[in-house]
VEXDRENBA-46008 format. One line per 4 residues: number of its first residue (from 1); their letters; for each residue x, y, z of C-alpha. Coordinates in Angstrom, 3 decimals, always signed. Each point is the difference from the previous one (the first is absolute). Layout:
N
NUM = A = X:Y:Z | ...
***
This chain:
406
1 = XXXX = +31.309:+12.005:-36.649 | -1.956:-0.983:+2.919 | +1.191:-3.552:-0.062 | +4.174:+1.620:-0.228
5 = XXXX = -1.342:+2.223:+3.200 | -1.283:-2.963:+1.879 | +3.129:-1.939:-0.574 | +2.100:+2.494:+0.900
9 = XXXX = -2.255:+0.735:+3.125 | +0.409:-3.792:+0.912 | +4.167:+0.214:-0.206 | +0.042:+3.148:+2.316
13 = XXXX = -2.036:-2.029:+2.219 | +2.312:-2.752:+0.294 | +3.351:+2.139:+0.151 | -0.521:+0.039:+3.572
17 = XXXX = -2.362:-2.951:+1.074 | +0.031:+0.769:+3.985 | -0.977:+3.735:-0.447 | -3.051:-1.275:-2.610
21 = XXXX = -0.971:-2.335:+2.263 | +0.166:+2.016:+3.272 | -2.321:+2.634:-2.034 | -2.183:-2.396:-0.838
25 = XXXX = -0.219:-1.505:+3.555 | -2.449:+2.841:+1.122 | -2.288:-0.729:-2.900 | +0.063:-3.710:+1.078
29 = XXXX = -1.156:+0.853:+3.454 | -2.510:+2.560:-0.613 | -1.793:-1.854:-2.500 | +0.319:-3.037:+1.812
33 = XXXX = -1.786:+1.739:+2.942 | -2.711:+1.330:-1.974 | -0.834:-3.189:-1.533 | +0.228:-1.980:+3.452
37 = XXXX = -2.100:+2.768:+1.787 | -2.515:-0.096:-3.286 | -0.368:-3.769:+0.341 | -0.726:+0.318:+3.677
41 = XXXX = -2.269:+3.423:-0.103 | -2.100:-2.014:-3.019 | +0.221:-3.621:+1.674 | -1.600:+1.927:+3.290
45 = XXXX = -2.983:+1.982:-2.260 | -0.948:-3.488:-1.067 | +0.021:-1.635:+3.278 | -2.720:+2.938:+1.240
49 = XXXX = -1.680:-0.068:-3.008 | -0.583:-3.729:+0.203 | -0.968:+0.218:+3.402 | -2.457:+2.569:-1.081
53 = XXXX = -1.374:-1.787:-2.229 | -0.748:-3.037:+2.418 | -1.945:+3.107:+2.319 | -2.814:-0.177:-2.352
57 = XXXX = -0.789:+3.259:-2.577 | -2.263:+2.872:+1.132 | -0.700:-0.749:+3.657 | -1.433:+1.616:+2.964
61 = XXXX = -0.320:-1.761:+3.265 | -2.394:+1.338:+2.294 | +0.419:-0.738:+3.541 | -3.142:-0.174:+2.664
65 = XXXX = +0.606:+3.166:+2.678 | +1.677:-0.311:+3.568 | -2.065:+0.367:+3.361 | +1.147:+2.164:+3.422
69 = XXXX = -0.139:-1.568:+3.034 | +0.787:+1.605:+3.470 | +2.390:+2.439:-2.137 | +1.797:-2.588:-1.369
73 = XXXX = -0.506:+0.023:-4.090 | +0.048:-2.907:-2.451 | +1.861:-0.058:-2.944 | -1.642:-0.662:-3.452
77 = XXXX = -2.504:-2.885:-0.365 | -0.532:-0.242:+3.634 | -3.823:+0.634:-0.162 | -2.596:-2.082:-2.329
81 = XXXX = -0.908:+3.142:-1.890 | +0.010:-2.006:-3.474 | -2.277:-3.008:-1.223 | -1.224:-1.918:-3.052
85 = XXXX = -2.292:+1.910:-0.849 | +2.350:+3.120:-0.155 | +1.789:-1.600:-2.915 | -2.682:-1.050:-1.807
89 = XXXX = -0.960:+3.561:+0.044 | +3.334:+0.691:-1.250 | +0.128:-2.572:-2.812 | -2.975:+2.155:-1.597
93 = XXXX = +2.613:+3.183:-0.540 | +0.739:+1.294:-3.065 | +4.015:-1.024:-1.093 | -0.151:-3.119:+2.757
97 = XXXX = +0.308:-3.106:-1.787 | +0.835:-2.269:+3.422 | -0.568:+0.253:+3.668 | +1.173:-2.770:+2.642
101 = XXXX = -0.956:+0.731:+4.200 | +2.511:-1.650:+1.340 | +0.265:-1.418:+3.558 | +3.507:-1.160:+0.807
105 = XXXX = +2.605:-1.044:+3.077 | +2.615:-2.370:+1.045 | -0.540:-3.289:+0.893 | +1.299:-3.763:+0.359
109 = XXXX = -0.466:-2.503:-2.253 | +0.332:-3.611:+0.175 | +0.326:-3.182:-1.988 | +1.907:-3.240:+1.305
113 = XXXX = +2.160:+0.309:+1.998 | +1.339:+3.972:-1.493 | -1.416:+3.027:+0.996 | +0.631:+3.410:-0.894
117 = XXXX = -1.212:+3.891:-0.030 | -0.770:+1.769:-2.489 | -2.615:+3.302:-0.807 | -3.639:-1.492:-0.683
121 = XXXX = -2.052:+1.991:-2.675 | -3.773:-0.146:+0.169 | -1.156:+1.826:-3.158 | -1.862:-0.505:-3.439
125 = XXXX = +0.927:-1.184:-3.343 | +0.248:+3.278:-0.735 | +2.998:+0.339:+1.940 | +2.407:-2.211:-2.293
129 = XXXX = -1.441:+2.332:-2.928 | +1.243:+2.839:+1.654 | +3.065:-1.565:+0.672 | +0.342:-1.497:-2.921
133 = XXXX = +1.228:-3.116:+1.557 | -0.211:-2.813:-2.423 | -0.469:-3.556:+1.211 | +2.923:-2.222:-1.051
137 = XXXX = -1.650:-3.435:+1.713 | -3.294:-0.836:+0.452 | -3.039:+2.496:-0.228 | -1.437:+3.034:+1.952
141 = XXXX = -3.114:-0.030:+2.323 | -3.259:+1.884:-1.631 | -2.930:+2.119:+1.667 | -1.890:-3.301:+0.154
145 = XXXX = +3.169:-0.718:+3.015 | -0.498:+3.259:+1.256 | -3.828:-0.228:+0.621 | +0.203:-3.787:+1.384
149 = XXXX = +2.931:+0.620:+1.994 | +1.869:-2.403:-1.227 | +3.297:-1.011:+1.905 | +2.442:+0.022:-3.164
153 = XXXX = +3.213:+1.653:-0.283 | +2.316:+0.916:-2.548 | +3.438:+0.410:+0.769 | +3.269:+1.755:-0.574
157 = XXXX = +3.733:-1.541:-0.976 | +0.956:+0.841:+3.350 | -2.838:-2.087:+1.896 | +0.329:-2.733:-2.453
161 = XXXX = +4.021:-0.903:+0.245 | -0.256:+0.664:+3.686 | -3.012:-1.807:+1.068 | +0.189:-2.647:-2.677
165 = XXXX = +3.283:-0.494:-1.436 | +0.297:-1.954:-2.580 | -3.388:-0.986:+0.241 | -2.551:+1.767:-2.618
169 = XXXX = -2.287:+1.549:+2.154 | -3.259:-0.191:-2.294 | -2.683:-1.915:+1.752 | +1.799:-0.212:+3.312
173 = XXXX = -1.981:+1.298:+3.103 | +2.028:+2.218:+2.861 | -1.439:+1.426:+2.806 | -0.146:+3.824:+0.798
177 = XXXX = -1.150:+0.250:+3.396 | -1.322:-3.220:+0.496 | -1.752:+0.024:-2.821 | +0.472:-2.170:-3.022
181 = XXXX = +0.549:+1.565:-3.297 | +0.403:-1.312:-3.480 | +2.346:+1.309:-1.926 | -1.395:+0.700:-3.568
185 = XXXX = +2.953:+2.313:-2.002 | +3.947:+1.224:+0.395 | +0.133:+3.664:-0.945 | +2.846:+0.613:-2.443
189 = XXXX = +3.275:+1.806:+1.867 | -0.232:+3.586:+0.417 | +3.085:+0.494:+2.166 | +0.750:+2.942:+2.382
193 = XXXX = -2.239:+3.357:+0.414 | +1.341:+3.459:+0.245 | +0.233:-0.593:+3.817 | +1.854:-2.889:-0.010
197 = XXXX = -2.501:-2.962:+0.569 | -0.002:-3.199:-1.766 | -3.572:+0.109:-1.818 | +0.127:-3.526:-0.755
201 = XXXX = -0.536:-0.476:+3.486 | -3.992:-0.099:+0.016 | -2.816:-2.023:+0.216 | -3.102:+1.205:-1.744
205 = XXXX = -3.416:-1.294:+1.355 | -3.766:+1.372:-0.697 | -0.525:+2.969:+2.056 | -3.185:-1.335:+1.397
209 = XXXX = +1.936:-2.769:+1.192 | +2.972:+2.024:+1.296 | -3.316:+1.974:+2.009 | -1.463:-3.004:+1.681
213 = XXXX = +2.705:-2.723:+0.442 | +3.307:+1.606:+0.240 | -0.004:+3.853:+1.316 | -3.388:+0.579:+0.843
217 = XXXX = -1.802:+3.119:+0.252 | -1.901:+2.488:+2.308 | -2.130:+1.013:-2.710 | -1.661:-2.143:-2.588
221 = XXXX = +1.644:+0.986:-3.990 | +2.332:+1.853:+1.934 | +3.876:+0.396:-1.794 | +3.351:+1.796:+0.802
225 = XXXX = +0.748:+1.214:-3.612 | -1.219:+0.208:-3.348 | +1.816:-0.042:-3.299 | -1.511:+2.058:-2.758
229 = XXXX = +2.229:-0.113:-3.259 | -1.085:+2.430:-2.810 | -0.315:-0.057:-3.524 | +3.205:+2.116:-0.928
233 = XXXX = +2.363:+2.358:+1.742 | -1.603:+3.008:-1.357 | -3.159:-1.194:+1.921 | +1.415:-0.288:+2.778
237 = XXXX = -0.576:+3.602:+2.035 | -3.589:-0.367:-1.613 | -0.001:-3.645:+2.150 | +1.028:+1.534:+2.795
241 = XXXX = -2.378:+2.398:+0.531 | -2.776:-2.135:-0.968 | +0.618:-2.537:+2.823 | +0.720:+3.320:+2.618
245 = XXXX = -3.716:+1.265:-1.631 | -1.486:-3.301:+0.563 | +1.203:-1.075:+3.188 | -0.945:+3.208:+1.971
249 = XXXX = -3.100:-0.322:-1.581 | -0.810:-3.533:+1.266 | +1.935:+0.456:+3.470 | -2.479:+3.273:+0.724
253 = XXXX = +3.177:+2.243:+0.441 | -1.119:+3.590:+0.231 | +1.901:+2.814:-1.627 | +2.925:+0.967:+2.490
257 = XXXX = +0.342:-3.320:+1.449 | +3.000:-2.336:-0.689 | +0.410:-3.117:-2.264 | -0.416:-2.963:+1.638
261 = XXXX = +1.832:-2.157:-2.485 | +3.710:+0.218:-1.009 | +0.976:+0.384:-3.515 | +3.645:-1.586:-1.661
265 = XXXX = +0.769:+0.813:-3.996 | +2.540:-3.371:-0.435 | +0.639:+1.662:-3.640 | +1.198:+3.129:+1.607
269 = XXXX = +2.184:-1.099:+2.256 | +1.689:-2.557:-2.607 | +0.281:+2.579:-2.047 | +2.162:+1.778:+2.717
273 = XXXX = +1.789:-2.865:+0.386 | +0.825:-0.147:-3.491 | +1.095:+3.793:-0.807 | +2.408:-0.291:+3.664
277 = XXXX = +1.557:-2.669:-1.816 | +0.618:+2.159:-3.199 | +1.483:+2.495:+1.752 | +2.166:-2.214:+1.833
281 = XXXX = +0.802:-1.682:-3.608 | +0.604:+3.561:-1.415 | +1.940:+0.859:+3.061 | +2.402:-3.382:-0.555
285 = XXXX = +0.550:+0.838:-3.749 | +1.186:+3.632:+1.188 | +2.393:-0.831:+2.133 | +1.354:-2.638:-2.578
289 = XXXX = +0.314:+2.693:-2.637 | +2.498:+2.621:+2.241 | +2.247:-3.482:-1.004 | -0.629:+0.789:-3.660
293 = XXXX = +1.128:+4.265:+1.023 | +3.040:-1.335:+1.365 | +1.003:-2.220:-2.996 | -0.650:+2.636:-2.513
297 = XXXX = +2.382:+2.700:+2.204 | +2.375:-2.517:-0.124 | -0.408:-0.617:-3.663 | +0.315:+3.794:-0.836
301 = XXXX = +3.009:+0.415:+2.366 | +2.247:-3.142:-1.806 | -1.120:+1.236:-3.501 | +1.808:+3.522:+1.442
305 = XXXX = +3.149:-1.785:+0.762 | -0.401:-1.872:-3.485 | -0.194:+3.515:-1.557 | +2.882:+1.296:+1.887
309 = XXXX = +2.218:-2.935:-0.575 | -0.751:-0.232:-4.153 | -0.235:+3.763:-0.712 | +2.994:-0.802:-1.994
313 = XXXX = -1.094:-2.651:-2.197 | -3.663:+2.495:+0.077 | +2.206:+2.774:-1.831 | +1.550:-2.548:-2.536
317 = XXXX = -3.674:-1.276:-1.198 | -0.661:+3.817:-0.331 | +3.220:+0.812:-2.188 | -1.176:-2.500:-2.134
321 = XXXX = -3.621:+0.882:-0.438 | -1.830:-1.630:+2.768 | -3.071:+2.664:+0.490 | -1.411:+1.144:+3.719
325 = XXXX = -2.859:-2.140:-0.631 | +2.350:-2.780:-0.717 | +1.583:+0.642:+3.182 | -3.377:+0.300:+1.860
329 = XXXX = -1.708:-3.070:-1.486 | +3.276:-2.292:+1.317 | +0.445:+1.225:+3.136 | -3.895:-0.437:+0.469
333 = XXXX = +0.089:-3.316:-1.226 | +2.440:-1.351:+2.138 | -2.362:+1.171:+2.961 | -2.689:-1.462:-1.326
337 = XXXX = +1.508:-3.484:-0.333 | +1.771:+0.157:+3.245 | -3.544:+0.664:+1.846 | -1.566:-2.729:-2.640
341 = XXXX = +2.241:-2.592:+1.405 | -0.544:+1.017:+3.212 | -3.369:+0.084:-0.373 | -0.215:-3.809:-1.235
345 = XXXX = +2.397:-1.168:+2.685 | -2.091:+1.620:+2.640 | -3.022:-1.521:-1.837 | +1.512:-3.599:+0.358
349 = XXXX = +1.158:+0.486:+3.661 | -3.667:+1.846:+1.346 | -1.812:-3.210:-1.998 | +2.288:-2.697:+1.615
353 = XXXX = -0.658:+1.861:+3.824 | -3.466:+0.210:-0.213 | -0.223:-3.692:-1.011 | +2.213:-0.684:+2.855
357 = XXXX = -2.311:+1.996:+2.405 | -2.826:-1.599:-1.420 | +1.422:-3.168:+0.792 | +1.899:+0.149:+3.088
361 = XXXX = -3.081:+2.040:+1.627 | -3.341:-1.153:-2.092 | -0.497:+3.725:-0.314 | -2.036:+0.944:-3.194
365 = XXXX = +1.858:+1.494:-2.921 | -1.241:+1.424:-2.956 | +2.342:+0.212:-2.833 | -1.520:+1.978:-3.308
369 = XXXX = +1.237:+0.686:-3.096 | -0.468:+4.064:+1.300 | +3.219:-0.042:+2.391 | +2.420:-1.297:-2.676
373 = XXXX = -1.797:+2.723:-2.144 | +0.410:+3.020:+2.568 | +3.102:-1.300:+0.678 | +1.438:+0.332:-3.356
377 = XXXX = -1.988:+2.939:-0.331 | +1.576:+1.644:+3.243 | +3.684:-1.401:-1.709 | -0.455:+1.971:-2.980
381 = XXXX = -1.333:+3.007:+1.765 | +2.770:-0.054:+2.889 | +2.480:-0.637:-3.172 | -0.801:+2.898:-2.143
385 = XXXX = -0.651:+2.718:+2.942 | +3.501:-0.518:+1.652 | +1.960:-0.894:-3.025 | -0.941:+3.279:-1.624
389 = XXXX = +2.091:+2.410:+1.915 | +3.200:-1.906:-0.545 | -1.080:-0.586:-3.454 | -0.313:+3.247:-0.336
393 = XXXX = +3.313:+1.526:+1.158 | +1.807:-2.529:-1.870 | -1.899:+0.809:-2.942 | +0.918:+3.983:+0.543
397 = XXXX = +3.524:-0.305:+0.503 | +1.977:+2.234:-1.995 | +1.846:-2.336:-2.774 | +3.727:+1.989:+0.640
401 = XXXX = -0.177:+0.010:+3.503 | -1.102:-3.608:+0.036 | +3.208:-0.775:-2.253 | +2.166:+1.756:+2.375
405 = XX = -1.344:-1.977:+3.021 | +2.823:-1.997:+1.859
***
């Protein structure tokens, strides 16, 4: 019976091949839409979430405090109010698993006849633990660097191609203000931050040797910033107030008086980062789907007409035992195929875009298996709801007054 319905279903369909395939045209679109603004919405969560992901997990940076002069105020990390011996303190905090003081700045480097800037990182090997910055050439420096001051380096994909070209830059020796370094290791490629900046444009050195040889300092152990990652995220507040405990403690800051560190939660603001660019997927994938609305309307208004113009040949399949559910169940059926085949030519035409985006702009796309699914979900759905009215009225039609229809 079904199989008589669906092949009767198919022949309406085909009766009148321009109206069937103008109906179907606002299916094509709206899914088409929603898949292209899925694959864009999902190619964009990845991108953050990688970039997140090359952040480190579970870090705080805490920055040294800022100093007034004649009125005029410095911005974070303008006073030496952090040293050494303030994150050695804080490696002995319950939930911190690494800490890296960190002295950093921008400066030229040298080798032949190419030179070029790029950010200089004095810090510990804690710091690529943090990080988790893997080491794709070479090796890392140890503590053993850190307490002799070693002048090693190890640097990023950045430094290496334009520095050294072609060259592999193990073993070579540059120059960072004047003085020679070795390079020792090529960090693995990280990419962009949140804010934009190429990461793989570093050069990590010992900290003590960053102190005393390339930034200097006013104040022996001294550092801008420290990086404290924590166990988990549910340690994290616990963390936090730990190191705010600690630090006025060993600072002598009386109750009432300000902080004179600064305080940055990277997790939290990637996380922010992340759920703006949900909301801007969600957003997409709602606009897409007032495409989908104006398919179905169109749907249930051509199914109207198709009751209309066969309410006739409705009254004959009634005379001759066709029941209301009959009448239902084909009506219904030919809106549900009509959105079905709109739904996979949509399908097709949002899958060939989005390649073509992906391609013509390098812009990442995700395609999953869950658009076709909501897609053909949405079909059926769109289908059913605005093919029952019509369904419905053909399906009530009084069988005389059908027969007597000119």
């Amino acid at each position: 019976m079904l199989k008589a319905m669906l092949g009767e279903a198919w022949l309406a369909m085909g009766a009148n091949r321009l109206r069937t395939a103008l109906t179907m045209l606002g299916m094509v679109i709206g899914v088409g839409a929603v898949v292209i603004m899925m694959a864009i919405g999902q190619g964009a969560q990845y991108a953050v979430q990688q970039t997140i992901s090359t952040m480190g997990s579970n870090l705080y940076i805490v920055l040294s405090g800022s100093f007034t002069t004649a009125g005029v105020r410095s911005g974070s990390a303008g006073a030496p109010t952090l040293n050494v011996a303030d994150a050695e303190a804080m490696s002995e905090l319950d939930g911190v698993i690494n800490v890296a003081p960190t002295h950093q700045g921008t400066r030229q480097l040298v080798y032949g006849s190419q030179n070029w800037s790029s950010q200089i990182i004095g810090t510990t090997p804690a710091y690529l633990e943090a990080r988790a910055w893997s080491i794709v050439d070479g090796a890392a420096f140890g503590d053993s660097d850190v307490r002799s001051a070693t002048r090693v380096a190890v640097i990023g994909k950045t430094v290496a191609e334009n520095l050294f070209g072609d060259e592999d830059p193990v073993g070579k020796t540059m120059r960072i203000q004047q003085n020679p370094f070795m390079v020792i290791g090529v960090l693995g490629s990280k990419g962009q931050n949140l804010d934009g900046r190429d990461q793989d444009d570093t050069v990590i050195i010992p900290l003590t040797t960053a102190q005393r040889k390339v930034f200097g300092t006013p104040f022996l152990g001294s550092v801008r910033m420290i990086m404290v990652q924590a166990d988990s995220a549910e340690s994290m507040p616990k963390v936090e107030a730990g190191i705010t405990a600690l630090l006025r403690q060993r600072h002598r800051l009386r109750e009432g008086m300000p902080d004179d560190f600064f305080m940055r939660n990277l997790s939290a603001a990637a996380e922010s980062e992340a759920a703006t660019t949900r909301t801007m997927s969600i957003l997409l994938g709602a606009i897409a789907s007032i495409s989908l609305l104006v398919g179905g309307i169109g749907i249930m208004n051509i199914m109207l007409v198709s009751v209309t113009e066969r309410t006739r040949e409705i009254g004959i399949r009634m005379a001759i035992g066709a029941r209301q559910k009959d009448i239902l169940t084909q009506f219904l059926l030919e809106a549900v195929m009509i959105s079905f085949a709109g739904c996979l030519l949509g399908l097709l035409l949002g899958l060939a875009i989005a390649l073509g985006i992906n391609f013509a702009t390098g812009m990442v796309i995700v395609i999953s298996g869950s658009a076709a699914l909501v897609a053909f979900a949405v079909a059926a759905t769109v289908g059913i709801f605005f093919g029952w009215y019509p369904a419905r009225k053909a399906a009530r039609l009084d069988p005389i007054e059908a027969l007597r229809y000119q």
